[in-house]
Structures are given as C-alpha cells and as structure tokens.
C-alpha positions as CSV (number, residue, x, y, z in Angstrom):
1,X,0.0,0.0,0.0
2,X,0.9,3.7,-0.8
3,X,0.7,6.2,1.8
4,X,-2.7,7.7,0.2
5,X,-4.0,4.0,0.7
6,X,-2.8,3.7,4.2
7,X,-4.5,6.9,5.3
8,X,-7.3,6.4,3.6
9,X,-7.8,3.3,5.4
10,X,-7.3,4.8,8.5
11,X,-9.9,7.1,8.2
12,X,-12.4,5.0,7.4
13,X,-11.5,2.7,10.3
14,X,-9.8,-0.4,8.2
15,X,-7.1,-0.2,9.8
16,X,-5.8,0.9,14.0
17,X,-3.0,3.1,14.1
18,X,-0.7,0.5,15.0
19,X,-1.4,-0.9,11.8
20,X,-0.8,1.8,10.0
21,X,2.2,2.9,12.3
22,X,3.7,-1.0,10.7
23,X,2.4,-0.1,7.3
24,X,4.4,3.1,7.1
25,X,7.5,1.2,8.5
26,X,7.7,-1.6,5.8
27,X,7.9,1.0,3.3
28,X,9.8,3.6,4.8
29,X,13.3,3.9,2.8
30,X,16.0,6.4,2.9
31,X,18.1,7.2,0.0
32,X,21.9,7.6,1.0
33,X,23.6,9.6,-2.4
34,X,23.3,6.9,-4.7
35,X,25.0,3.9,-2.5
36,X,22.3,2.7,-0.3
37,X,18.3,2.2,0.5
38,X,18.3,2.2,4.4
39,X,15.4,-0.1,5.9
40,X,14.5,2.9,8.5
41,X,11.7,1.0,9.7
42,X,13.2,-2.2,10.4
43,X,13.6,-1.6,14.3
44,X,10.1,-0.9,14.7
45,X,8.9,-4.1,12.6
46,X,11.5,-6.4,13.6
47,X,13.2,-5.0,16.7
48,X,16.2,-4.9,14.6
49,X,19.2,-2.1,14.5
50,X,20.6,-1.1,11.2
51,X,23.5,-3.5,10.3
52,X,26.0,-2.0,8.0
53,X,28.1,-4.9,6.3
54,X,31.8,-2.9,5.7
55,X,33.9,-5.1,4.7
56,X,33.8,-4.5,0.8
57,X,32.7,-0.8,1.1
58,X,35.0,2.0,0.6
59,X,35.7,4.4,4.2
60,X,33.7,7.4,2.5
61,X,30.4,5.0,1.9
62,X,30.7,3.3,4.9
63,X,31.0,7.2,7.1
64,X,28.1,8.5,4.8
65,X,25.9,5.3,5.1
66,X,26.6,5.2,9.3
67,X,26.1,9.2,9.9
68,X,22.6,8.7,7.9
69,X,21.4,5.6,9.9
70,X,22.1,6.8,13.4
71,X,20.7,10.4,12.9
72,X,17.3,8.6,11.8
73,X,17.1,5.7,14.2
74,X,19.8,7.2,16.6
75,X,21.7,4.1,16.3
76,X,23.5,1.6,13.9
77,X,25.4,-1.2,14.3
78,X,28.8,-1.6,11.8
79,X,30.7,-4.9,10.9
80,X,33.9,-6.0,9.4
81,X,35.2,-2.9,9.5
82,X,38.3,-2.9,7.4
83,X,41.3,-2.4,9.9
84,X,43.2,-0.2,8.4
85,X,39.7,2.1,8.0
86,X,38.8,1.6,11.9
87,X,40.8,4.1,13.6
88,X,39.5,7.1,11.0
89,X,35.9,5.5,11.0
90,X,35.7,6.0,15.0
91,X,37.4,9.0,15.1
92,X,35.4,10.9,12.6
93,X,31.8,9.3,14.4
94,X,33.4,10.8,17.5
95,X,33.9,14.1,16.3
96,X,30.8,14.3,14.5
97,X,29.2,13.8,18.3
98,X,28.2,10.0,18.1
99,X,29.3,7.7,21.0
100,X,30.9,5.0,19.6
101,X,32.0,1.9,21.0
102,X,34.5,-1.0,19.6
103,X,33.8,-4.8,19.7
104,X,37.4,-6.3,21.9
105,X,39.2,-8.0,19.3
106,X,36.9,-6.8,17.0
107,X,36.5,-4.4,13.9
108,X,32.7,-4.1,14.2
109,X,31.1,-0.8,15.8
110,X,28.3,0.5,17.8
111,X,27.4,4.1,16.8
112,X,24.9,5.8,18.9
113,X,23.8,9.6,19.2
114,X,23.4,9.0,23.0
115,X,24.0,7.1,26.0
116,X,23.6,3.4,25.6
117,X,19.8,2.3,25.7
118,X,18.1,0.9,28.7
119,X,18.9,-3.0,28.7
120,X,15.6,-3.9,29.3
121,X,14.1,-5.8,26.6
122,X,15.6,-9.7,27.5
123,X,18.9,-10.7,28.6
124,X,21.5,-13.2,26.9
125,X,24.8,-15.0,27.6
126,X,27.5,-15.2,25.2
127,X,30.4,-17.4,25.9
128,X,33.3,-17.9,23.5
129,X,36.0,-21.2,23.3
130,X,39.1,-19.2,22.9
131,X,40.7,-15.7,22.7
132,X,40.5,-16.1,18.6
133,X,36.8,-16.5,18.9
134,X,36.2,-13.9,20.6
135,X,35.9,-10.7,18.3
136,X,33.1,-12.7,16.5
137,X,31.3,-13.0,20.4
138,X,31.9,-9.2,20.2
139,X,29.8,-9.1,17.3
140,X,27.0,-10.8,18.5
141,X,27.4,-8.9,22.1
142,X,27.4,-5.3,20.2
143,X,24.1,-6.5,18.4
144,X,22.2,-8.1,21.3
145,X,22.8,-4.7,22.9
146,X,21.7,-2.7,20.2
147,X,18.5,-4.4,20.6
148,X,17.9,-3.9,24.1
149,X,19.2,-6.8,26.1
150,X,21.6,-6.8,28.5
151,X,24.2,-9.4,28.0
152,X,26.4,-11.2,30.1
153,X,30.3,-12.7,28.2
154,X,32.3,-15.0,29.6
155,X,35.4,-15.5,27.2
156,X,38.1,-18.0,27.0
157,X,36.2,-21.2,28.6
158,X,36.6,-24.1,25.9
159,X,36.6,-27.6,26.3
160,X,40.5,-28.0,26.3
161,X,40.1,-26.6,30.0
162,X,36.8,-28.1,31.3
163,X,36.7,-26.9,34.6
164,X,36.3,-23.1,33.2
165,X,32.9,-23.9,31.7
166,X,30.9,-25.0,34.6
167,X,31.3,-21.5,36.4
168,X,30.8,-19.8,33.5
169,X,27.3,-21.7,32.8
170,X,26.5,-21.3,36.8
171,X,26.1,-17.8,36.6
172,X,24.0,-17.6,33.2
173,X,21.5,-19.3,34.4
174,X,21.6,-17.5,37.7
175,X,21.2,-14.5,35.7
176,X,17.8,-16.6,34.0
177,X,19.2,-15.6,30.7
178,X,17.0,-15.9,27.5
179,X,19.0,-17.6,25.2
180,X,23.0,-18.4,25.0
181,X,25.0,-17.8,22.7
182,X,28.4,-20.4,21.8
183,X,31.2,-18.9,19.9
184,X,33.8,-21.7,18.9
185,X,36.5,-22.8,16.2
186,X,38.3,-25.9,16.2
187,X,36.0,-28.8,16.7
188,X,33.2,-26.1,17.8
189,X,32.5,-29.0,20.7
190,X,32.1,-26.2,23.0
191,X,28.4,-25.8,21.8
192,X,27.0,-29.2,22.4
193,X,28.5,-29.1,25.8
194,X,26.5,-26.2,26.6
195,X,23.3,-27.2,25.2
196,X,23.9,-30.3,26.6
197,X,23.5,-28.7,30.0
198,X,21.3,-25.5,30.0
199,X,17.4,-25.1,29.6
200,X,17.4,-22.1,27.5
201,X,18.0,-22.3,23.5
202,X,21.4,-22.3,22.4
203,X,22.7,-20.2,19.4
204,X,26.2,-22.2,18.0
205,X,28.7,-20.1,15.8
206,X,31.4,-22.1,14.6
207,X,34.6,-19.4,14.1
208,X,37.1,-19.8,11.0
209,X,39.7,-20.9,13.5
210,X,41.8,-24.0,13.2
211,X,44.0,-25.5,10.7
212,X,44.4,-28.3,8.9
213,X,41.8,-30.8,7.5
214,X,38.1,-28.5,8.7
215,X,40.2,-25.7,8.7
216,X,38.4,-21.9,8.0
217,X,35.6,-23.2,10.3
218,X,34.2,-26.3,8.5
219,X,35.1,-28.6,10.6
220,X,33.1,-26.3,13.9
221,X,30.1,-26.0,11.6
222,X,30.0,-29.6,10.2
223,X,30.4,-30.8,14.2
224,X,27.6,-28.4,15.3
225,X,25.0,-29.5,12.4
226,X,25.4,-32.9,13.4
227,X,25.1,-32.4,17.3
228,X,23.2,-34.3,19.3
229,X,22.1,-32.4,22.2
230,X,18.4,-31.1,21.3
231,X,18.0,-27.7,21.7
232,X,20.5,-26.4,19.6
233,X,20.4,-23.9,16.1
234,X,23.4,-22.8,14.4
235,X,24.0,-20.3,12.1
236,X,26.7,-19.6,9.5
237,X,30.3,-19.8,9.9
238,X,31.7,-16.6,12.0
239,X,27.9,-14.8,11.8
240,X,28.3,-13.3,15.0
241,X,25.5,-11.0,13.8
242,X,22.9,-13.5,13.2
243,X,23.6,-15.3,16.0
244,X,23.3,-11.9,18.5
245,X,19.9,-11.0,16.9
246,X,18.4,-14.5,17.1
247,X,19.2,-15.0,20.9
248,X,18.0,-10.8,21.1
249,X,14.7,-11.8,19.3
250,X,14.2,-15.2,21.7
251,X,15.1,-13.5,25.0
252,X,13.1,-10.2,24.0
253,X,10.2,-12.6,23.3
254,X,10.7,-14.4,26.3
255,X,11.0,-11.3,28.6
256,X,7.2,-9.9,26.9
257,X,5.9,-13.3,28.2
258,X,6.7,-12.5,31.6
C-alpha cells in the first residue's frame, strides 16, 4: 500500500493506528547519495538495529551510510570494518558527536547519538571457546545490545580446560538468561556441551579458526550440524550477527511473556 491507501484506510476505520504505524515502516526507505536504500523502519517491525556490512565498502560510503542511519534511528550497528579504515571510522563518528564503541578483538562498531539504551528488553549470555573467537562474540554482544538486552560474556572457557565452563554456565542461568550464545573454532564442541547442559535455546557459531583438515571453520560448523544435544540452532560460519539478533529476538520474546 501507498501512503494515500494507508491513510485512507485509516480514516475510514480499516485499519488501527498501529497498523498503519507498521504499514508506514515496511515502506519507509532512505536514500543515501546513490550507494544505499536504508530499511529505516526495520527496528520498529522487527526490533532490529541497522547492520551495516563494511567489509567491501570504501571508508567514504561506509562514514556517509553510518552518519545517515544513526541520525534517523539514533543508532547503527557496523561490521567488518576494514582495519586499516577503523581508527578514522571511529574518530570521525566521534567528532561528528556519536558515541561509539568498539567490539574487543573486534573491527565491528556500535554508533549511537546518546548514552547506551536501557537494557531492558531480555537478557543473553554469550560465551566464547578461545581468545580467537572472541571478536566474532563481540559481534554478537554489540548486536544483542543494540537491541535492548543486556548481555552477560564469559570468554576464553573451551573444552580443552573443562573446569572453566561450569562456572561460567553457573552464573547464566543465575542471571535466567533468555538464550545463550556459543562462539567456537576448532572442533566447535564447546556448543553441544552447553546445550547439553542448560534449559534455554542455544545459538552455535562455529569461528574460522583451526588448521588443517576443517580448517576456516568447516570442521566447527559440520560438528555443530550434526550435534546431538536437542535444543541447539546454528547459524553460518563466523555470523556473529545472526547469532546476537536470534538469541536478542528469543530473549526479548521471552522477557514480553513475563
């Protein structure tokens, strides 16, 4: 429907004005120069942020596309920042009066025109195997936050070291998190172990870490596919992203049914 349609509709009571409020949203786009349509309605349909995807853009696009997104939703998440553009990305967001705050071990951003929302649409936990998996945890963490939950990390607890897991898990479900995420390369057994144990859904993300035969994270995905402890989905190989807004989603869900 038009906007002429949607109004009209609305006047002659077809439709409440949260339906029209959605209606308006689905097609709401922004034009950015000639380099991008922005979904500005996306976080009022879906309850999702803005996700920029960086890693083949040029600096310019990626400044122009983020300044446009976060001064019409007032936030904007930005991934795979190339490393060499990161420093100049964050600086210039800075200066232009945007808080914006770096991923640990990570090249993706949160950009926001204000302090950080209040965290109280769900809660998550996001544990990652090693120190290489962790800027893809970062991912998912910076996500899950711009969505509203709060999220609690526990990095560094994979199954080479057992004994780090159990505390770890202890506190999660102390916390009565939502969902949990599993970052992990390798073998990526870190994620059945989890599920294995917990009685919240379980998001896997096998990591492009390892080497040899399954290197680049086949191996972590192909292991994770075929788990089986029930209560486990897995998304793509390092898609930190999907994996922070699917455990958001579930523990915003969750937290409504309260």
């Amino acid at each position: 429907m038009d906007l002429r349609t949607i109004l009209d509709k609305f006047a002659r009571g077809a439709l409440t004005i949260e339906e029209v409020e959605k209606e308006i949203s689905i097609h709401a786009v922004e034009h950015v120069e000639d380099i991008a349509k922005l979904d500005v309605g996306r976080e009022r349909r879906k309850g999702l942020p803005e996700i920029i995807y960086a890693e083949h853009k040029e600096y310019k696009d990626i400044h122009n596309i983020a300044m446009a997104a976060v001064k019409r939703n007032g936030q904007a998440v930005v991934s795979r920042i190339k490393k060499r553009d990161l420093p100049r990305i964050v600086k210039n967001l800075e200066k232009n009066g945007f808080d914006v705050e770096v991923g640990k071990n990570s090249t993706t951003i949160l950009v926001s025109n204000g302090p950080a929302r209040n965290r109280k649409a769900g809660k998550i936990g996001i544990v990652a195997a090693g120190t290489s998996d962790i800027g893809v945890a970062e991912e998912a963490r910076l996500v899950a936050q711009a969505m509203g939950c709060q999220v609690i990390t526990s990095y560094d607890i994979g199954v080479a070291g057992m004994h780090r897991i159990f505390p770890a898990l202890k506190q999660l479900m102390s916390e009565k998190v939502g969902a949990i995420v599993v970052v992990a390369g390798m073998e990526g057994a870190l994620a059945s172990v989890v599920t294995s144990m917990v009685n919240v859904p379980v998001i896997g993300v096998p990591t492009s870490v390892g080497y040899g035969f399954g290197s680049n994270g086949v191996a972590a995905l192909a292991s994770m596919l075929q788990s089986c402890t029930l209560g486990l989905a897995v998304v793509n190989i390092d898609n930190g992203v999907g994996a922070g807004a699917f455990a958001a989603s579930i523990a915003k869900r969750a937290q409504r049914g309260k």
